[in-house]
C-alpha positions, 0 to 999 in steps of 0.5 A: 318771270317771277310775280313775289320774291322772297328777300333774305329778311324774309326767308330769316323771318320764316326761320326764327318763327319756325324755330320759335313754333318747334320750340313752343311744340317741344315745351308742351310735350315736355309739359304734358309729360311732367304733367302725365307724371305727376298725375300717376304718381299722385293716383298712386298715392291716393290708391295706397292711403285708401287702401290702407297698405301705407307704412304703419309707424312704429310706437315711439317710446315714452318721454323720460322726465329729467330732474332739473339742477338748479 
């Protein structure tokens, strides 16, 4: 004899929470990827300005001074 029963609202219940929970566990992995991501990337980064090893821009050439017609 059964002492609790679980009626089909309930048992839909327990499906859209557990759908809701897996939802909210695969955000945060995608989150905390993107955030790994980013963070090696701007490591990176700063590595390469304080070495000094970033592209040197070449010289640009002087400014030529046109006469104005009037």
């Amino acid at each position: 004899m059964p002492i609790a029963r679980i009626t089909s609202q309930g048992l839909a219940a327990i499906a859209l929470l557990v759908a809701a929970l897996w939802g909210c566990i695969l955000a945060e992995n995608s989150i905390t990827r993107t955030a790994g991501v980013t963070r090696r990337a701007s490591l990176h980064e700063l590595r390469v300005l304080k070495s000094g090893l970033h592209k040197v821009n070449a010289p640009v050439s002087s400014p030529r001074w046109h006469r104005r017609t009037a």
